[in-house]
C-alpha positions in Angstrom: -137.5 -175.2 162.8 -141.3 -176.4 161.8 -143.4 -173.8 164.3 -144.1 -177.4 166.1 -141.7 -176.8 168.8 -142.3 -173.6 171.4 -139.8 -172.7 173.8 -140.2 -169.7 176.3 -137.4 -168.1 178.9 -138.1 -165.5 181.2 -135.5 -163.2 180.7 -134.4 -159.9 182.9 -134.6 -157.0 180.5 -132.6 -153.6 181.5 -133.0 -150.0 180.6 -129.2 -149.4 180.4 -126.0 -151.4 180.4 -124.5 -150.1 183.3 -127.5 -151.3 185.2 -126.0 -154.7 185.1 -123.2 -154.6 187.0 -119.8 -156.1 187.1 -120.1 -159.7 185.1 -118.5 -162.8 185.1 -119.3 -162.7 180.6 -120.3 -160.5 178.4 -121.7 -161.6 175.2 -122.0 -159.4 172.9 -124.5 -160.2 170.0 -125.2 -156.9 168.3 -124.8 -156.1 165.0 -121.2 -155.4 164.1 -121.8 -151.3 163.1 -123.3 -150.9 166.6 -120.4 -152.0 168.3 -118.9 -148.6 168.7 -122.0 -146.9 170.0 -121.8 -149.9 173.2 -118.5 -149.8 173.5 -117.6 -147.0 175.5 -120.5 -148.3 178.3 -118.7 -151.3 178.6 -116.7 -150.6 181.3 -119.1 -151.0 184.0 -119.6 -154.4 183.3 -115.9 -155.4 184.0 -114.2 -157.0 186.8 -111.0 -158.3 187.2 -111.2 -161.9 185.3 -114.4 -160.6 183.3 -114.6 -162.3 179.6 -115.9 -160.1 176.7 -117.2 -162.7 173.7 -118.4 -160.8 170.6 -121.0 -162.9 168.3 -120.7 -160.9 165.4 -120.9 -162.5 161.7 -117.9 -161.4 159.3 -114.1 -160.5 160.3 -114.1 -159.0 163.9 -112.1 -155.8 164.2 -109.3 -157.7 166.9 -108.4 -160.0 163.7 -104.9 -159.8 163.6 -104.6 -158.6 167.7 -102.7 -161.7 168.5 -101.8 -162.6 165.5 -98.6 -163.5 165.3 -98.1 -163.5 161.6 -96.6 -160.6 159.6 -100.1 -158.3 160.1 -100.0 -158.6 163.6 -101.4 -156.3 166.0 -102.6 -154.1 162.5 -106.2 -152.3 163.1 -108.8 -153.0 160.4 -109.5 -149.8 159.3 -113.0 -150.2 158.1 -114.1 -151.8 161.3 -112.2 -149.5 163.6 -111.7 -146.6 162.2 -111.3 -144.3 165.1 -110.1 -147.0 167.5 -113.1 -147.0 170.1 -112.9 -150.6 169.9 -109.7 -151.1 170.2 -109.5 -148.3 173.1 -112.3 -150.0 175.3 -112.1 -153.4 174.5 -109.1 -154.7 176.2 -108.0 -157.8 173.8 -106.9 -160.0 176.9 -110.2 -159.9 177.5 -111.5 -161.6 174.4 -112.6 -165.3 173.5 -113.5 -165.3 169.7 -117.2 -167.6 168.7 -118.6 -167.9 165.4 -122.0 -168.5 165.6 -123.5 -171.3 163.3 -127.1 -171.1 164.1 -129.6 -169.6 161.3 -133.2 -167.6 163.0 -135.4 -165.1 162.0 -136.8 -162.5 164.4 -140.6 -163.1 164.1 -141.5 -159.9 166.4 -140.3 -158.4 169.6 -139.1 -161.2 171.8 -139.8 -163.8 169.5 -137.5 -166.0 167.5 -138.1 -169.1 164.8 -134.9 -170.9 164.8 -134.2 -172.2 161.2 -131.3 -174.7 162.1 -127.7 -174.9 163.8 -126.5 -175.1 167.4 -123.0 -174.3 167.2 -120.6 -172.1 168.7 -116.8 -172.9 168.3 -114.8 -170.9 170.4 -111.2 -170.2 170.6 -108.7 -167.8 172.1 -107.3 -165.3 169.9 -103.7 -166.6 170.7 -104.8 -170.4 169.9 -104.3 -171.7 173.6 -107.1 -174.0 174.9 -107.6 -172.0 178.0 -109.9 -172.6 181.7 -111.9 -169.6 180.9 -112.6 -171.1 177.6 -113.0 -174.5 179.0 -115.4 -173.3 181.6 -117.6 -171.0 178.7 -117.8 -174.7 176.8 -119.2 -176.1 179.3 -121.8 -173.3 180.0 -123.0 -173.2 176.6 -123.6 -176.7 176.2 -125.1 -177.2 179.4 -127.7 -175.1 177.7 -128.0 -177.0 174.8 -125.6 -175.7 172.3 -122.8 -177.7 170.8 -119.6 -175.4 171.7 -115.9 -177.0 172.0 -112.7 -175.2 172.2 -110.8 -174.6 168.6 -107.0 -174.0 168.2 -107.6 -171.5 165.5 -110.7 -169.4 165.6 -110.0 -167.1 162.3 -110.4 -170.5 160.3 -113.6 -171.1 161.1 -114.4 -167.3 161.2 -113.6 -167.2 157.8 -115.3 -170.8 157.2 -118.4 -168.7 158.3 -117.5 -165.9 156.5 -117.3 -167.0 152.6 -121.7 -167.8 153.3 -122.2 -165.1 154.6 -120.3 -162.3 152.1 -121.3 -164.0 149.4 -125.1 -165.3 150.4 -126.6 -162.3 152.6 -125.8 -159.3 149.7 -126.9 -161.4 146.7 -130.1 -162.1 149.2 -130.3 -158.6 149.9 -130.2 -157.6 146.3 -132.6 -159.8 145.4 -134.8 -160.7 148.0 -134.1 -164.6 147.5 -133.7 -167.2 150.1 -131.1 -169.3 150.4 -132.6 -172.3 148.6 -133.4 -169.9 145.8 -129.8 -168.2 144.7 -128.2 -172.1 145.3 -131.0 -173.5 143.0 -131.0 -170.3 140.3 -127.9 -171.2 137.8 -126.6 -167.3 137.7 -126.9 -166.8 141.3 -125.1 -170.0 142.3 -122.3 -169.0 139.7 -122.2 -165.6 141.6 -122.2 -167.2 144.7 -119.4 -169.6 144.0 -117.2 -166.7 142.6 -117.4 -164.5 145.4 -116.5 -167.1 148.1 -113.4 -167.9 145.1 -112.3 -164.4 145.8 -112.7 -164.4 149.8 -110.6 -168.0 149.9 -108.3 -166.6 147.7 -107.8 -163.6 151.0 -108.2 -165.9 153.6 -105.1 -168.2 151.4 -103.1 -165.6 151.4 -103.3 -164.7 155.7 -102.2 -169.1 155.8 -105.7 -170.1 156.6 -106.9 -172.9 154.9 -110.9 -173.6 154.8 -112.1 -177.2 156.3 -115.0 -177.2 153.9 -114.9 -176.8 150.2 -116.8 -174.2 148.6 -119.5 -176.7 146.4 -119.9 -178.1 150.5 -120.5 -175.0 151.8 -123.4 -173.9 148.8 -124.9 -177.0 149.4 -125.3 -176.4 153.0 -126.7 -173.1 152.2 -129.2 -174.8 150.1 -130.3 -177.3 152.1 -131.2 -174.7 155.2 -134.2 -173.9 152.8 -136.3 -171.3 152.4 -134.7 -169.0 154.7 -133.8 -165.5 154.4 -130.7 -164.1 155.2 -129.7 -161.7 158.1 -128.8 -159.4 155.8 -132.6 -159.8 154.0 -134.4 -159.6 157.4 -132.4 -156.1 158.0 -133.4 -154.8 154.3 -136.9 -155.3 155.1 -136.7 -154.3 158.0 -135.0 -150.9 157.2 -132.3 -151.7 159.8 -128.5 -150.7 158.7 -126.6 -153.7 157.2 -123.1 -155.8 157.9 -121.2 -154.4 155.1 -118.0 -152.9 156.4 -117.6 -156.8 158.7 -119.1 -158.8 156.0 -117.5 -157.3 152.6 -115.2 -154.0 153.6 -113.2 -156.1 156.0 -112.1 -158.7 153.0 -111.8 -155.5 150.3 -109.4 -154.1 152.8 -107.5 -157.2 153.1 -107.5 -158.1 149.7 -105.7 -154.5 149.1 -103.5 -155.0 152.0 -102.5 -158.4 150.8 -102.5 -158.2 147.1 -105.4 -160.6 146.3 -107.9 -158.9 143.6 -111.4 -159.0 144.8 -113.3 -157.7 141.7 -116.4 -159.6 142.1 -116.5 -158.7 146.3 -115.7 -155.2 145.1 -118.3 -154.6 142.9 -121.2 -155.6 145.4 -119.9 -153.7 148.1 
């Protein structure tokens, strides 16, 4: 996280995804809004028992595929709206991760990782499956911390509350995170936003492992690190909003929860 440590991997770059092949995994670790433009090119990678993981901050579009509570098998509109997802992304296929780890793209090919080295993963239907097992073991064969959890929308939305309330104010203001968790207004912002999203996540029976103070002090002790969200706006890329902030507006309409704070920004 200093510079002091340098790491290289020779890596086998492709001009197009159908170049690839059939694979045993697909990660999928781009942006959430370019999901659909991938999508439909995804079906030359599958085989029979081939497992699709999306890496993708915010609520993923198969939320409630699986579900088993009163929303189940609903489409989030805002994610999906025309169903390209949903249409070439069989769900069977799916093993949800959130990913912990906090970097920052220095330049093409290069990466300064901040902090983190987790990957929880869990299938959508809460089984501890072999497939899962087996992607465990991969990932920490490589040096990631990754274990198997019973309910992956928990610690979805666990990632989640940081990262809709954190990455917009960041992107507003240009602050790190050590800056909005140490500025009185921004902290009170922060806090009230991920009020609102717990308040959603209560409603849909999920319970957050980490209280919110925990969670702002986590932000803040990461440092002076900007946000994904930041990097993009300087970057001119196009943001998370819809999987970050339109996902929990939707939800908070759908479910009755008032959002005010969460609607504003977005």
């Amino acid at each position: 996280a200093d510079g002091s440590e340098h790491l290289t991997h020779s890596l086998q770059a492709l001009a197009s995804i159908r170049e690839a092949g059939r694979q045993d995994v697909v990660i999928l670790a781009v942006k959430s809004q370019v999901l659909p433009e991938i999508a439909p090119e995804l079906d030359s990678l599958m085989g029979n028992d081939t497992v699709i993981v999306p890496m993708q901050n915010g609520l993923p579009w198969w939320y409630f595929h699986k579900h088993g509570g009163e929303y189940d098998g609903r489409p989030i509109e805002c994610l999906d709206p025309d169903g390209t997802l949903t249409a070439h992304i069989d769900s069977d296929r799916l093993i949800g991760c959130v990913v912990f780890p906090a970097g920052e793209i220095v330049s093409p090919g290069v990466v300064r990782h901040a902090e983190g080295n987790r990957f929880p993963l869990g299938e959508l239907d809460g089984s501890d499956s072999e497939r899962a097992q087996s992607l465990v073991a991969t990932l920490t064969k490589a040096g990631f911390k990754s274990f198997v959890i019973d309910d992956i929308r928990a610690e979805i939305w666990l990632k989640l509350v940081g990262n809709l309330s954190f990455n917009p104010i960041s992107a507003l203001s240009h602050a790190t995170l050590v800056d909005i968790c140490q500025y009185p207004p921004s902290r009170a912002l922060t806090q009230s936003l991920m009020e609102e999203a717990q308040a959603v996540a209560n409603r849909l029976g999920v319970t957050l492992r980490v209280s919110i103070e925990r969670r702002i002090a986590g932000g803040e002790k990461v440092g002076k690190h900007k946000t994904s969200m930041l990097q993009d706006v300087e970057a001119g890329r196009g943001l998370e909003l819809e999987a970050l902030m339109g996902a929990v507006v939707e939800l908070g309409l759908l479910t009755g929860i008032s959002t005010p704070g969460i609607d504003t920004i977005y």
